[in-house]
C-alpha positions in Angstrom: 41.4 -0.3 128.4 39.5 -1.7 125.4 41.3 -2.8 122.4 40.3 -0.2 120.3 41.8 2.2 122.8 45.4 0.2 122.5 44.9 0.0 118.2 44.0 4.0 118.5 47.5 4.7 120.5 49.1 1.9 118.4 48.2 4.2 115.0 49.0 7.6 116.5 52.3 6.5 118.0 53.0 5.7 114.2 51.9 8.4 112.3 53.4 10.8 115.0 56.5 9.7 114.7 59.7 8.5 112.6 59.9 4.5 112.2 64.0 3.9 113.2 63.9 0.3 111.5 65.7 1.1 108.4 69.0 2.9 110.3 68.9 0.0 112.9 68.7 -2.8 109.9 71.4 -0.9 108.3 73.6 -0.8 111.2 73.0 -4.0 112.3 73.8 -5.3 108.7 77.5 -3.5 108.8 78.2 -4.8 112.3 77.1 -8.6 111.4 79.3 -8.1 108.6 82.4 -7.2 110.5 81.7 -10.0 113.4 81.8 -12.2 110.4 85.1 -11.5 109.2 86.5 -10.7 112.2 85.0 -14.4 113.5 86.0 -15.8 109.9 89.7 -14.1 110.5 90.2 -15.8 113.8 88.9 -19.4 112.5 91.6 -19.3 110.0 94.4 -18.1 112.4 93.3 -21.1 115.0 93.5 -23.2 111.9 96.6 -21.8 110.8 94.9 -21.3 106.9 95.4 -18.5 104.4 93.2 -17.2 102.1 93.9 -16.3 98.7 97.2 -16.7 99.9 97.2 -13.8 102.5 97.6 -14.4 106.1 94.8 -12.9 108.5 97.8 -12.0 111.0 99.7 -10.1 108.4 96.4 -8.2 107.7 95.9 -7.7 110.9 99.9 -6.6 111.6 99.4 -4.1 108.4 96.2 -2.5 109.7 98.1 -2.1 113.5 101.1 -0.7 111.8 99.4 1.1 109.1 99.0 4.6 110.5 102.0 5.1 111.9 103.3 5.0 107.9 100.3 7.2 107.2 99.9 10.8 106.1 98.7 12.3 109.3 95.8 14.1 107.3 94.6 10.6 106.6 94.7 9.3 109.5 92.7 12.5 110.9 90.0 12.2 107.8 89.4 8.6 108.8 89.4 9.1 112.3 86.5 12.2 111.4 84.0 10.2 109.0 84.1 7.1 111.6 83.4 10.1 114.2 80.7 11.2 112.2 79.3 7.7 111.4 79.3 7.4 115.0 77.5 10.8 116.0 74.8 9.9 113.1 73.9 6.5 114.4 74.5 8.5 118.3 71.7 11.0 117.5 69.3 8.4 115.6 68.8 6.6 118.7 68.6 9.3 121.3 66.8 12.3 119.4 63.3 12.2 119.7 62.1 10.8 116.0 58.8 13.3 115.6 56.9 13.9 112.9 55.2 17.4 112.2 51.9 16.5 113.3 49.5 16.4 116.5 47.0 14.3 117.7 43.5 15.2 118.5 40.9 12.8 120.8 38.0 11.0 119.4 36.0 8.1 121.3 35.7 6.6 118.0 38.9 7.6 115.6 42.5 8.0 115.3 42.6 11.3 114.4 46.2 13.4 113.3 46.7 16.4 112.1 49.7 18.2 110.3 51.1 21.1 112.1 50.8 23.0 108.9 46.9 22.7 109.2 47.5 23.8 112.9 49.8 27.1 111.7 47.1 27.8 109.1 44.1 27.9 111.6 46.3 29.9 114.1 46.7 32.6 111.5 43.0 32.4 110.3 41.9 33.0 114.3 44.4 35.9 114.3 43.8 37.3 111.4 39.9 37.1 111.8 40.2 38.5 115.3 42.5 41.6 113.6 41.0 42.2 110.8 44.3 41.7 108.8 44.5 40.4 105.5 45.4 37.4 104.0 49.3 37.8 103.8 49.7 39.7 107.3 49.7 36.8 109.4 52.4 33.8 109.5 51.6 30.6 111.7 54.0 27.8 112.7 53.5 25.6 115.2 56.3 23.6 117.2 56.0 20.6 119.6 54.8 22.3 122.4 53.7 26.4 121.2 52.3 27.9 118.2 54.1 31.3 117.3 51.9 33.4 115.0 53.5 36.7 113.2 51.5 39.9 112.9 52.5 42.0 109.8 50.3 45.0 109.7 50.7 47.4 107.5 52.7 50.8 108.4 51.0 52.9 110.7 48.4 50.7 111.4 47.7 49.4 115.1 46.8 46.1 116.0 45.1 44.3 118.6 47.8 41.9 119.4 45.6 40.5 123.1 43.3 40.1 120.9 44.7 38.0 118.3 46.0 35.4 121.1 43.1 35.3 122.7 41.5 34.3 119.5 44.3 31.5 118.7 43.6 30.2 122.5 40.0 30.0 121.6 41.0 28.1 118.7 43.0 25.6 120.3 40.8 25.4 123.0 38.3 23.8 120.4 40.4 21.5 119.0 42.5 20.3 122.0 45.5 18.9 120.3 48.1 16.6 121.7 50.5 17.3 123.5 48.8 20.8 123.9 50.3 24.0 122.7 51.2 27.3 124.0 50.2 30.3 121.7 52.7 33.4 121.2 51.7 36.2 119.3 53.8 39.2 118.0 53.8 42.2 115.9 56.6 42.8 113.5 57.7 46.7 114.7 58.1 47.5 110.8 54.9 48.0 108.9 54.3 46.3 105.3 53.7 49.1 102.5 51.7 47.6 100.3 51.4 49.0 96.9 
């Protein structure tokens, strides 16, 4: 593997998907900051010191005690934003972080391309292969298929073989990565276009 090889997969790792360094810079923030007062609060207890006059073990004793004395709604509430913290930072670091774009090979380049470009030649192979118009075909294209929508107009049959044969042609040429699966389909109610 030459280094240009290993800079080429360096860039399209990036621009294919989400950078998780803010969310784990914030996290790591809040959790330094309670290992430093809960670190800070045990110093003082071995030392037997207040601060500002308040004793950590009272603090500690009140927090303990606190719900108990609590509306049970609060309690609940609390317990259901920490959950959701929780579920937030949960999902950020196990949901796959992708951006809305494939890759394409080059010997020479990085090359990426937005799925929206992708849905756009989809509909322009289907559409050319149909002979629809401009605003009968919709494209969108997911991780791993490319769903294109057929809206003829009423009483008017279309070719729909055709049309993803066409899109496989397409994406035959430009062999994206990962490679995609093309679905075609015909909306059963016509457009009356006036």
């Amino acid at each position: 593997m030459t280094e240009h090889d290993a800079f080429a997969r360096r860039v399209l790792r990036r621009e294919t998907h989400v950078s998780r360094s803010v969310s784990t810079v914030v996290a790591m923030l809040l959790l330094l900051v309670v290992a430093a007062a809960a670190v800070s609060a045990a110093v003082l207890v071995f030392l037997d010191q207040r601060v500002l006059g308040i004793d950590p073990r009272d603090v500690v004793d009140a927090a303990v005690a606190a719900p108990r004395g609590l509306d049970p709604t609060v309690v609940v509430g609390v317990g259901a934003v920490v959950a959701v913290i929780g579920l937030v930072l949960l999902a950020k670091g196990v949901l796959p972080g992708r951006r809305p774009r494939h890759s394409m090979p080059s010997d020479r380049l990085a090359v990426v391309v937005d799925d929206e470009v992708l849905a756009s030649a989809a509909a322009r192979a289907a559409r050319t292969a149909t002979r629809l118009g401009p605003d009968a075909t919709v494209g969108t294209v997911g991780r791993r298929t490319v769903d294109v929508v057929l809206r003829p107009a009423a009483g008017v049959d279309v070719p729909a073989v055709a049309a993803k044969d066409a899109v496989d042609r397409e994406f035959a040429e430009i062999d994206v990565v990962p490679a995609v699966h093309a679905r075609v389909r015909v909306q059963p109610t016509g457009r009356v276009d006036g």
